[in-house]
The first five atom37 places (N, CA, C, CB, O) and aatype in JSON, in Angstrom:
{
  "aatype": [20, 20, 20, 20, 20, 20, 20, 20, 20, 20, 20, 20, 20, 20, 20, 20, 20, 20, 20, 20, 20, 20, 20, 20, 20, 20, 20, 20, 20, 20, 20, 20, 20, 20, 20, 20, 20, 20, 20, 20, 20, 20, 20, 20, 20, 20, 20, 20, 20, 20, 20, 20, 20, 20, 20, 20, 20, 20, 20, 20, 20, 20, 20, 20, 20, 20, 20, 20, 20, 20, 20, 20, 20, 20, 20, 20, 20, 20, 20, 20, 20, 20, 20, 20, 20, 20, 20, 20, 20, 20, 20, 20, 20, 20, 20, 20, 20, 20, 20, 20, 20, 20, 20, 20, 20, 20, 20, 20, 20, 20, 20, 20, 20, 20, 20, 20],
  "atom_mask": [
    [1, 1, 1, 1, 1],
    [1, 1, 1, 1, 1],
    [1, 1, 1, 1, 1],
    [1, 1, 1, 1, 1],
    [1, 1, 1, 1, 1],
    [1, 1, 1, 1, 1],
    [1, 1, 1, 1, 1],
    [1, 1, 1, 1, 1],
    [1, 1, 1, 1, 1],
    [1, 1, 1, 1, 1],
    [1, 1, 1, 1, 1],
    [1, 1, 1, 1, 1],
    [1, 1, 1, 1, 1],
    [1, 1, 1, 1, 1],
    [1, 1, 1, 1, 1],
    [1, 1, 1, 1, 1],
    [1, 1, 1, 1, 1],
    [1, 1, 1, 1, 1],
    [1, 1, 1, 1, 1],
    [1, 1, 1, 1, 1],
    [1, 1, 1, 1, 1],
    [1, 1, 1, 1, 1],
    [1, 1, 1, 1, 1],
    [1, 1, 1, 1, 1],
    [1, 1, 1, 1, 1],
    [1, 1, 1, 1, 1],
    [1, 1, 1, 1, 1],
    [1, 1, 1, 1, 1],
    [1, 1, 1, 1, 1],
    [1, 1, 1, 1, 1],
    [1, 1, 1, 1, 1],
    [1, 1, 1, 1, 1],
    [1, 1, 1, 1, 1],
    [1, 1, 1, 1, 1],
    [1, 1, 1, 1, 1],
    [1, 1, 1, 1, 1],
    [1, 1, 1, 1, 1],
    [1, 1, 1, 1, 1],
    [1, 1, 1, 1, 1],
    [1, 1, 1, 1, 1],
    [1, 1, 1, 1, 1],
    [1, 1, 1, 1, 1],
    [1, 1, 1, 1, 1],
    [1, 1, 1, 1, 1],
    [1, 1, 1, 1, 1],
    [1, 1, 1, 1, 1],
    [1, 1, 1, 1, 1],
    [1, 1, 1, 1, 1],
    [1, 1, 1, 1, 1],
    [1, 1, 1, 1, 1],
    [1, 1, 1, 1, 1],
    [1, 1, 1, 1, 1],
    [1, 1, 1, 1, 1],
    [1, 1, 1, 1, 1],
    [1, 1, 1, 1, 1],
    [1, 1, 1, 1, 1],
    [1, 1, 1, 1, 1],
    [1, 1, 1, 1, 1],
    [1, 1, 1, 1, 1],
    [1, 1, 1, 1, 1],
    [1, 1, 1, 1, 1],
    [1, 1, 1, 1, 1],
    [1, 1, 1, 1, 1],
    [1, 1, 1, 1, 1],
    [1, 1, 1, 1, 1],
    [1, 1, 1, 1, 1],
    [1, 1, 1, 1, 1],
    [1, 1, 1, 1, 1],
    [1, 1, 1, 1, 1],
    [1, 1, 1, 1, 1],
    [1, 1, 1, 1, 1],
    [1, 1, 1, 1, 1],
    [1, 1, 1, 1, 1],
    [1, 1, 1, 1, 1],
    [1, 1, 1, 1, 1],
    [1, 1, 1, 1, 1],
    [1, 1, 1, 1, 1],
    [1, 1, 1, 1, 1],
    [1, 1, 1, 1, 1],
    [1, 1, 1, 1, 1],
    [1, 1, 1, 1, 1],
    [1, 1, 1, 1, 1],
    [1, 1, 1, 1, 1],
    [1, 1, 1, 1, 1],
    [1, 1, 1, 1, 1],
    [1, 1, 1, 1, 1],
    [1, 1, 1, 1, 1],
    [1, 1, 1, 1, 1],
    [1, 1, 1, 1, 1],
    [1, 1, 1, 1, 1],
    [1, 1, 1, 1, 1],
    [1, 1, 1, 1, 1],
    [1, 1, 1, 1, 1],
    [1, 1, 1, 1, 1],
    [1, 1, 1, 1, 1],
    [1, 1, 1, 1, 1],
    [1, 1, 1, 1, 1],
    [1, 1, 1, 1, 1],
    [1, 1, 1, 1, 1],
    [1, 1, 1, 1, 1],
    [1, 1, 1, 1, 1],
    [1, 1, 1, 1, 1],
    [1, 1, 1, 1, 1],
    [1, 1, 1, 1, 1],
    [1, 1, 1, 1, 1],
    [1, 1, 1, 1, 1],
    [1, 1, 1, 1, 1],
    [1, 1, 1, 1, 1],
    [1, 1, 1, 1, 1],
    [1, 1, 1, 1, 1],
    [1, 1, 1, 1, 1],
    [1, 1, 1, 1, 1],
    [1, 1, 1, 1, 1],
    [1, 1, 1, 1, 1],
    [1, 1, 1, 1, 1],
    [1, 1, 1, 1, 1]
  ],
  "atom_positions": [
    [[-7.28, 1.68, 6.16], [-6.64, 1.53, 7.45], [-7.63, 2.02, 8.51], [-5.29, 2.32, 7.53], [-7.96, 3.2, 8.6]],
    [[-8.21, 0.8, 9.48], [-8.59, 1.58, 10.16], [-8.17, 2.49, 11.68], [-9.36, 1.04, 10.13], [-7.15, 3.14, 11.42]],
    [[-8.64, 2.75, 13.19], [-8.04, 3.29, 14.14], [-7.03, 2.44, 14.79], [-8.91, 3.72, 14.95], [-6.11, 3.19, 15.13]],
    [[-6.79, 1.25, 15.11], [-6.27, 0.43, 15.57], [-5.06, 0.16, 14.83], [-7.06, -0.44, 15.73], [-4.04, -0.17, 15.43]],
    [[-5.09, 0.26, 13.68], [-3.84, -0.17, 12.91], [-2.97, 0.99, 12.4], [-4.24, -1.04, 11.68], [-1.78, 0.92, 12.09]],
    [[-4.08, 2.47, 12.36], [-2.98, 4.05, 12.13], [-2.79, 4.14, 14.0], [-4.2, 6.11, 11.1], [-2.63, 5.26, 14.47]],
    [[-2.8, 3.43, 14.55], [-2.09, 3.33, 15.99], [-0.71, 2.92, 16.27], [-2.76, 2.46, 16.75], [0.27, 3.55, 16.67]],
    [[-0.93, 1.43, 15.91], [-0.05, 0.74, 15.64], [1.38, 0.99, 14.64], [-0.76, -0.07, 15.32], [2.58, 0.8, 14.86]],
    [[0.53, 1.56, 13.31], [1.73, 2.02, 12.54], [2.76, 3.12, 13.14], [1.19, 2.56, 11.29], [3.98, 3.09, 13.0]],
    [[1.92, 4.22, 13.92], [2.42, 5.6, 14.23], [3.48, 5.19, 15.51], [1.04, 6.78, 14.69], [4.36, 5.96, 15.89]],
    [[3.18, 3.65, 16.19], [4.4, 3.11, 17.05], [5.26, 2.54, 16.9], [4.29, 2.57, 17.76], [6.18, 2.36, 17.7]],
    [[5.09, 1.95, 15.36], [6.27, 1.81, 14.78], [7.33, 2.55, 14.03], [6.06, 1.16, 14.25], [8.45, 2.18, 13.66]],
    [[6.59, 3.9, 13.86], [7.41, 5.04, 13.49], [7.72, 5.75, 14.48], [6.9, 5.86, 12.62], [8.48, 6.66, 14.17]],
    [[7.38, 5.69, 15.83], [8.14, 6.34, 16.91], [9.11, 5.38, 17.04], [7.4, 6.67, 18.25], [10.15, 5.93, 17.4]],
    [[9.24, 4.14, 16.9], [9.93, 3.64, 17.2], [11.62, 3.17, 16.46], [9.12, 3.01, 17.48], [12.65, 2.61, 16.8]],
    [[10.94, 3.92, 15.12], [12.36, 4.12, 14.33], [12.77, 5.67, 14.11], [12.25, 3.42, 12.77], [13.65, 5.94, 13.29]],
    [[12.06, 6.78, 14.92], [12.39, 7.62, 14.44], [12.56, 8.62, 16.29], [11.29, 7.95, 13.07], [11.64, 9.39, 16.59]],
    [[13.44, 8.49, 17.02], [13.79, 8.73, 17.89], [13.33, 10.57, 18.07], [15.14, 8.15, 17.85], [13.33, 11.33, 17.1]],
    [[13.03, 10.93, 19.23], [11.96, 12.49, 19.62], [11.04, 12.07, 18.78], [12.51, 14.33, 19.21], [10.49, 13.16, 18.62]],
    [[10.44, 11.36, 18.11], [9.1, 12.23, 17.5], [8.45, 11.7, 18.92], [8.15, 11.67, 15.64], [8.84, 10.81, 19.68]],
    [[7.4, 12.52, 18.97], [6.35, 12.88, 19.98], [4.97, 12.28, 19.51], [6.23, 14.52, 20.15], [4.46, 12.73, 18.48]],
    [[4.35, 11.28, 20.21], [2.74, 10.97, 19.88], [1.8, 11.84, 20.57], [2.29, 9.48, 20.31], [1.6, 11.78, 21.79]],
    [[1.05, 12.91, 19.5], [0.18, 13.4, 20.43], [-1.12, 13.15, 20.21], [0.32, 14.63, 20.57], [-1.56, 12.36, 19.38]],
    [[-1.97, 14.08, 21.25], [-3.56, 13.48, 20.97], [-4.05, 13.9, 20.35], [-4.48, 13.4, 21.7], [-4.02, 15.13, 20.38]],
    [[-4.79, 13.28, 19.43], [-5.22, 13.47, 18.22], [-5.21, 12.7, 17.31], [-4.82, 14.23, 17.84], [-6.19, 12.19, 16.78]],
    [[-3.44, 12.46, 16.91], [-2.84, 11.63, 15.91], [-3.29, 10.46, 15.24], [-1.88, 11.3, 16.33], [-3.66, 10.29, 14.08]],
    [[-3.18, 9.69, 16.23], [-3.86, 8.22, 15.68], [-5.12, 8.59, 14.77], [-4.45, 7.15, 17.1], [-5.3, 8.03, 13.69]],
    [[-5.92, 9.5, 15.22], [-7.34, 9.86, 14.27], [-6.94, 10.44, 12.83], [-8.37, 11.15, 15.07], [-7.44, 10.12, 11.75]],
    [[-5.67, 11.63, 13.13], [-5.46, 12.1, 11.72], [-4.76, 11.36, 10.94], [-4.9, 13.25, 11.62], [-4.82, 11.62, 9.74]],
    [[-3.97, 10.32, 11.35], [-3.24, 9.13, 10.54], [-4.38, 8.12, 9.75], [-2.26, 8.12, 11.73], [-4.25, 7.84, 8.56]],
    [[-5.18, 7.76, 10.34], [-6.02, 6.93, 10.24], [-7.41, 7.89, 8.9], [-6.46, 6.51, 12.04], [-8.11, 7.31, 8.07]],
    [[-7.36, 9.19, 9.14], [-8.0, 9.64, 7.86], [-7.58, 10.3, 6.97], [-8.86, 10.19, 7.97], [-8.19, 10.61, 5.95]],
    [[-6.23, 10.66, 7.33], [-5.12, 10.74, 5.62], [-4.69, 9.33, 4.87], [-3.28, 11.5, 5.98], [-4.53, 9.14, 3.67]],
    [[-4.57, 8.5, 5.86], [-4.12, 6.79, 5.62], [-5.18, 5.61, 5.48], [-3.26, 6.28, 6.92], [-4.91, 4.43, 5.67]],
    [[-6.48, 6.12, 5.12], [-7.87, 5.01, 5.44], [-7.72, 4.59, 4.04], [-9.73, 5.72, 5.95], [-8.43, 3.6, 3.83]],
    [[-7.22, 4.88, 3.23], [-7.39, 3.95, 1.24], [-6.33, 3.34, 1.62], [-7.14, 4.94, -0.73], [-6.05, 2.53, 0.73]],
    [[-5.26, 3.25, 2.82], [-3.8, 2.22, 2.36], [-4.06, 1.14, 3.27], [-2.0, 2.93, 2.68], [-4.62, 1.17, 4.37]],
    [[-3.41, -0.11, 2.43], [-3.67, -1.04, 3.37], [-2.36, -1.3, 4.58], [-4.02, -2.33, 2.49], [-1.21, -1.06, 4.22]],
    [[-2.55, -1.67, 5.67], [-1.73, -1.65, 6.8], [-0.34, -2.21, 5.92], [-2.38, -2.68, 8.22], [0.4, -1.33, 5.47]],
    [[-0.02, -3.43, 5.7], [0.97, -3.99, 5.05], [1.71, -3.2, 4.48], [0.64, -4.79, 4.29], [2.92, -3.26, 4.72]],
    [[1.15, -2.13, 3.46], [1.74, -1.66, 2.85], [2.51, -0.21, 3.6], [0.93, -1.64, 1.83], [3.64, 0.05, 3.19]],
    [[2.12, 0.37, 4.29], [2.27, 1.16, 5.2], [3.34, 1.14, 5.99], [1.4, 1.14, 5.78], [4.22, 2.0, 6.02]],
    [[3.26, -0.45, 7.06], [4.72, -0.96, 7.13], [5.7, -0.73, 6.59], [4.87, -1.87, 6.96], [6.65, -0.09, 7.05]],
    [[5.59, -1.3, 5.38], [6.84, -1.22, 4.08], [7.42, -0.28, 4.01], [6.54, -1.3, 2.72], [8.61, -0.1, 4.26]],
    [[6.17, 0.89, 3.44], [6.89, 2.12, 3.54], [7.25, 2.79, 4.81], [6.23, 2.97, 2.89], [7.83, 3.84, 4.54]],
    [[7.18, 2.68, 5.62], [7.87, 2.91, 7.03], [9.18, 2.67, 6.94], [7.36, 2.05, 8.14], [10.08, 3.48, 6.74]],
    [[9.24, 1.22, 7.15], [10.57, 0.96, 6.62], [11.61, 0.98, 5.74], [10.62, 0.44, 6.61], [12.77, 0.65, 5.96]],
    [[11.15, 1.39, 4.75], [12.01, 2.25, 3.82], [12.11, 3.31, 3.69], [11.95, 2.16, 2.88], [12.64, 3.82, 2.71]],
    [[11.5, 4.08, 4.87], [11.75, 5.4, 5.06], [12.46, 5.63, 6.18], [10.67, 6.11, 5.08], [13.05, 6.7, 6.33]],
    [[12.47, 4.69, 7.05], [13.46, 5.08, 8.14], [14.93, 4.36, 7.84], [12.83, 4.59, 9.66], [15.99, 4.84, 8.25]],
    [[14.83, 3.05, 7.02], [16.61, 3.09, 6.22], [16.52, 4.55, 5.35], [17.01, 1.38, 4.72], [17.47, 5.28, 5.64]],
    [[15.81, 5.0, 4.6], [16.18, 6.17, 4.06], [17.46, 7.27, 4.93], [14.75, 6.82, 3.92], [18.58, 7.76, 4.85]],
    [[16.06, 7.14, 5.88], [16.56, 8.81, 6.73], [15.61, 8.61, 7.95], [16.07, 10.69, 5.68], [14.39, 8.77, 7.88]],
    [[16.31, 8.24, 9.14], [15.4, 8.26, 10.79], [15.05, 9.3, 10.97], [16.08, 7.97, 12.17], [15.16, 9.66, 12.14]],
    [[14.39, 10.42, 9.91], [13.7, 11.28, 10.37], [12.21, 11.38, 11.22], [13.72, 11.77, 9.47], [11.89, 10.37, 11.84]],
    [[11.85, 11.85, 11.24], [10.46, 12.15, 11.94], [9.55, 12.23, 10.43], [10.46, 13.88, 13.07], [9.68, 12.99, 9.47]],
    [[8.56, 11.05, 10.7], [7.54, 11.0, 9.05], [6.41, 10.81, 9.18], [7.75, 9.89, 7.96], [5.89, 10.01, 9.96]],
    [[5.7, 11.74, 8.22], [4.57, 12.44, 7.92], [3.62, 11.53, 7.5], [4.78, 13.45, 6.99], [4.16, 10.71, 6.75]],
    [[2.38, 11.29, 7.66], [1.72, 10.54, 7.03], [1.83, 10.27, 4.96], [0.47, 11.1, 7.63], [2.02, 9.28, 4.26]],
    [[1.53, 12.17, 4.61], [2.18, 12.36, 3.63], [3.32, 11.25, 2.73], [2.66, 13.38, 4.12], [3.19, 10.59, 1.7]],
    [[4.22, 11.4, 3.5], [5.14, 10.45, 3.71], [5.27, 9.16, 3.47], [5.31, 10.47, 4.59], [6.07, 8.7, 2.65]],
    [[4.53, 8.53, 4.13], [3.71, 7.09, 3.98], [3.04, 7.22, 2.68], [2.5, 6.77, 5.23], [3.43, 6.39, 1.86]],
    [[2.08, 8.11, 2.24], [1.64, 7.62, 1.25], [2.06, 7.93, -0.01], [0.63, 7.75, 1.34], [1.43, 7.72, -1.06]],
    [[3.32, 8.51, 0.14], [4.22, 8.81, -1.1], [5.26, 7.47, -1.38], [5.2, 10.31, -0.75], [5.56, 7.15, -2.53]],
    [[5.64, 6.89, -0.45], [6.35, 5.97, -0.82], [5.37, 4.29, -0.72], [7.69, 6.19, 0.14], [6.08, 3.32, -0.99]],
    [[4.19, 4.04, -0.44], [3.58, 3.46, -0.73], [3.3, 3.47, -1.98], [2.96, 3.53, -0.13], [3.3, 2.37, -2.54]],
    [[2.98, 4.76, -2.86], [2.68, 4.81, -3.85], [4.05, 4.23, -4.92], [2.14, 6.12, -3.89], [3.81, 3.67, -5.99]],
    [[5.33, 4.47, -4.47], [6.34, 4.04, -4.82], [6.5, 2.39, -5.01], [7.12, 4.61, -3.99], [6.87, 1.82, -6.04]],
    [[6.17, 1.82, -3.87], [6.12, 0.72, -3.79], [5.34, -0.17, -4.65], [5.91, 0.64, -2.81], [5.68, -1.21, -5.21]],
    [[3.85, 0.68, -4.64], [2.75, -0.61, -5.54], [3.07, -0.27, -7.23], [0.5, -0.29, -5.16], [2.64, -1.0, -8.12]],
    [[3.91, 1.01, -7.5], [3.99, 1.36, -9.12], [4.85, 0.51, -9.02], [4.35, 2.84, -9.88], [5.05, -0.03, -10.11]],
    [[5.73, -0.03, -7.91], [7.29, -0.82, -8.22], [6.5, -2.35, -8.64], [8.69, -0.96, -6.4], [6.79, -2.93, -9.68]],
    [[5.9, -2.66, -8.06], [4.98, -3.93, -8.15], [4.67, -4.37, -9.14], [3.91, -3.89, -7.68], [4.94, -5.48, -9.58]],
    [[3.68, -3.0, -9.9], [3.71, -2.97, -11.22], [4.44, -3.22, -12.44], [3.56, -2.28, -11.28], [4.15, -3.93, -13.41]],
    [[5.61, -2.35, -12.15], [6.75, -2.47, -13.18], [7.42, -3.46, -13.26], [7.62, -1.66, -13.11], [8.02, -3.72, -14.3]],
    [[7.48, -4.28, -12.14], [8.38, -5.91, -12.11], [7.22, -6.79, -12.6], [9.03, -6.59, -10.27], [7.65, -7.86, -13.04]],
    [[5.85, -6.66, -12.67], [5.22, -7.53, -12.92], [4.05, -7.29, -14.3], [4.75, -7.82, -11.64], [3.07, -6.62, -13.97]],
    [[4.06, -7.61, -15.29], [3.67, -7.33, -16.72], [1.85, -7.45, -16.15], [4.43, -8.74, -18.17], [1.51, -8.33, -15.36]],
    [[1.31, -6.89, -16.45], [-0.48, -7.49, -16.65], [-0.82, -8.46, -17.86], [-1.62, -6.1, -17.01], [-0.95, -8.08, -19.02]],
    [[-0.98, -10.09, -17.32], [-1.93, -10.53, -17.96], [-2.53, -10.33, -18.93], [-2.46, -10.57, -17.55], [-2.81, -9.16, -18.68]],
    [[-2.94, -10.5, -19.77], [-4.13, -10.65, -20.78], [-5.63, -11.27, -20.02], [-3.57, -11.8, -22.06], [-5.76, -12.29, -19.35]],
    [[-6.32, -10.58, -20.29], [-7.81, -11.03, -20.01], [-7.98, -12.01, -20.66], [-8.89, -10.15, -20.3], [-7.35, -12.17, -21.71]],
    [[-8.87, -12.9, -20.2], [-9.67, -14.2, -20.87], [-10.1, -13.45, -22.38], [-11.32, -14.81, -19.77], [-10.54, -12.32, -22.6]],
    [[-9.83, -14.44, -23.18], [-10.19, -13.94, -24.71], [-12.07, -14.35, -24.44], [-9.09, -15.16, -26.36], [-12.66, -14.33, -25.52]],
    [[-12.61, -14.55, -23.73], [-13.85, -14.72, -23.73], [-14.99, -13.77, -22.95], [-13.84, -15.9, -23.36], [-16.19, -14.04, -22.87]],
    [[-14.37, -12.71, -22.45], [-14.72, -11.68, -21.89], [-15.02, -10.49, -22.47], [-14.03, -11.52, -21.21], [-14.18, -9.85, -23.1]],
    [[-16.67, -9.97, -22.22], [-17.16, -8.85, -23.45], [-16.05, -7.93, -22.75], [-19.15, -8.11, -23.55], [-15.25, -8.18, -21.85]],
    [[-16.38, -6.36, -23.76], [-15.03, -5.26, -23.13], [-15.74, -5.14, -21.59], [-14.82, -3.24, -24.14], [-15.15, -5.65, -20.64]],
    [[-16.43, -4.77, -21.49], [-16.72, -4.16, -20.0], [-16.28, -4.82, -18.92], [-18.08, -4.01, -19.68], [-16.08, -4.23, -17.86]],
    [[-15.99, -6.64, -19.13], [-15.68, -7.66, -18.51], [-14.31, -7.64, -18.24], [-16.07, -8.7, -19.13], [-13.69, -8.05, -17.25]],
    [[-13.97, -7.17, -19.17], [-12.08, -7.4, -19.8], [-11.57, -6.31, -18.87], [-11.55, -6.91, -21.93], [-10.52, -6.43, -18.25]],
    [[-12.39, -5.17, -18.79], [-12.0, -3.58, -18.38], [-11.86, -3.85, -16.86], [-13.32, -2.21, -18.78], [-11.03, -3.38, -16.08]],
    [[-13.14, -4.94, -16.56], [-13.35, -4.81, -14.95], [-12.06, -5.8, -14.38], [-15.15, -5.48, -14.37], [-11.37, -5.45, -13.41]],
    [[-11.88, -6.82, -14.98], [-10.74, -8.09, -15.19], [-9.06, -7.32, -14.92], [-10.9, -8.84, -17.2], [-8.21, -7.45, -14.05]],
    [[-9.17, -6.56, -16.05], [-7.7, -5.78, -15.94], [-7.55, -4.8, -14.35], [-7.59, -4.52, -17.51], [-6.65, -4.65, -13.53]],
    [[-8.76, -4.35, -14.46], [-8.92, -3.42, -12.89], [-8.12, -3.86, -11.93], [-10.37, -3.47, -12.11], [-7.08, -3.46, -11.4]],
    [[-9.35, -5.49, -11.74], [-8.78, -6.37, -10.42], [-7.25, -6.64, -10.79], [-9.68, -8.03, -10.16], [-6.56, -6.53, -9.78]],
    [[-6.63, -6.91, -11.76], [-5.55, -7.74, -12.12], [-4.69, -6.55, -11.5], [-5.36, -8.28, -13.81], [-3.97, -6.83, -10.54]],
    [[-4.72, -5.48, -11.9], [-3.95, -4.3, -11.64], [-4.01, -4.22, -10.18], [-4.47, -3.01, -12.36], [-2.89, -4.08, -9.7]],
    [[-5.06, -4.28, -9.25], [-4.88, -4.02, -7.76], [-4.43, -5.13, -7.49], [-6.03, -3.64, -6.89], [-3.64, -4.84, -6.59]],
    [[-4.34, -6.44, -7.65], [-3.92, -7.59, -7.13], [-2.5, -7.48, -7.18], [-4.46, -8.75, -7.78], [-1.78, -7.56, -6.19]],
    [[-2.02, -7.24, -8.61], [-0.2, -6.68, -8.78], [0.47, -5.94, -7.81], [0.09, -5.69, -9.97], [1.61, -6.12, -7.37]],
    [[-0.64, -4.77, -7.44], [-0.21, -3.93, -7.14], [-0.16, -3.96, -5.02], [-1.03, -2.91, -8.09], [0.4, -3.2, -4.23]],
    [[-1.07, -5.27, -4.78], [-0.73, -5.77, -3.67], [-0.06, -6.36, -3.65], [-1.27, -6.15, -3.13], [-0.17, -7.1, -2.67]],
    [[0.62, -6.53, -4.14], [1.75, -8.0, -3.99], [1.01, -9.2, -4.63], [2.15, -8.54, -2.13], [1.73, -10.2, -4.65]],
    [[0.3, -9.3, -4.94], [-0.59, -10.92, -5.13], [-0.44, -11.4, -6.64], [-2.56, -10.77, -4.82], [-1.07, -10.81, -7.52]],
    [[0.35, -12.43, -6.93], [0.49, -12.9, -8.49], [-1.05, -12.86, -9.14], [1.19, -14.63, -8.6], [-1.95, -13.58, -8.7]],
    [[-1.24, -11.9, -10.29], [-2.55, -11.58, -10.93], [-3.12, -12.91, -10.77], [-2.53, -11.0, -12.5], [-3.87, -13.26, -9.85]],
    [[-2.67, -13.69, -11.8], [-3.01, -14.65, -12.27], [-3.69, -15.55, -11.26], [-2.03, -15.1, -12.88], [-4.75, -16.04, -11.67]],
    [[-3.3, -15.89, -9.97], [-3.52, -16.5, -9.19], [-5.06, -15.69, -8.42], [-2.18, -16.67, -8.51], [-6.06, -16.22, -7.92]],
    [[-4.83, -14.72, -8.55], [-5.91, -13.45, -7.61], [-6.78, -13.89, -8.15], [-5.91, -11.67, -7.71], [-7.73, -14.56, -7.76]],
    [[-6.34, -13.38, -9.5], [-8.24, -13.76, -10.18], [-8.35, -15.2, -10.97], [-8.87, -12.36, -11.72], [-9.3, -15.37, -11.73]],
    [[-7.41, -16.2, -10.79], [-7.92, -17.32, -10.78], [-8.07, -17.54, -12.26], [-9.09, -17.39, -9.93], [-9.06, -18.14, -12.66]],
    [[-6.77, -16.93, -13.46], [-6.85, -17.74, -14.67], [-5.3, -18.91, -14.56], [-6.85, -16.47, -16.2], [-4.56, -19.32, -13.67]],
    [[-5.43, -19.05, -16.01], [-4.45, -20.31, -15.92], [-3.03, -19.94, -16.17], [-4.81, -21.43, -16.99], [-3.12, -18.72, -16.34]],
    [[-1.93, -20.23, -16.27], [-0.77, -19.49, -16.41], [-0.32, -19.82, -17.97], [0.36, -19.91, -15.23], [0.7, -19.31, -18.44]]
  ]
}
């Protein structure tokens, strides 16, 4: 995530979470507790944190239920099998991508382009 988008996010959490206060600074410390998540996902968890509870939320926060989200990704969606033609190191790197692609939302199979 970079400055522009831990901006953006932190106005969409003022905007579901009534008093919280934007101060100066923020956008910078959002943006380097939140720089490994991707914006999309961030959203999400926003929003399922303010149906949770319209509290006032922590970056922390965000990346606890992000993390919720992409294991959920996971669990609804099985990993693939690697190409039976792939040495291990190939297979290892294969499953990697397959696993972050799941875990963005993106049908493996399609990400990395095997056959169904």
């Amino acid at each position: 995530m970079n400055l522009r988008e831990a901006t953006s996010l932190i106005v969409m959490v003022r905007a579901g979470c009534p008093g919280m206060e934007i101060v100066e600074g923020m956008p910078e410390m959002w943006q380097a507790v939140l720089d490994d998540i991707r914006l999309v996902d961030a959203q999400a968890a926003v929003v399922a944190l303010v149906r949770a509870s319209p509290r006032w939320i922590a970056p922390a926060d965000v990346r606890g239920e992000v993390r919720r989200i992409r294991d959920d990704r996971l669990d609804r969606n099985p990993l693939p099998a690697p190409p039976a033609d792939l040495t291990a190191e190939e297979g290892i790197a294969w499953q990697r991508r397959a696993i972050k692609a799941i875990a963005d939302g993106e049908p493996a199979r399609a990400a990395l382009g095997a056959s169904s």
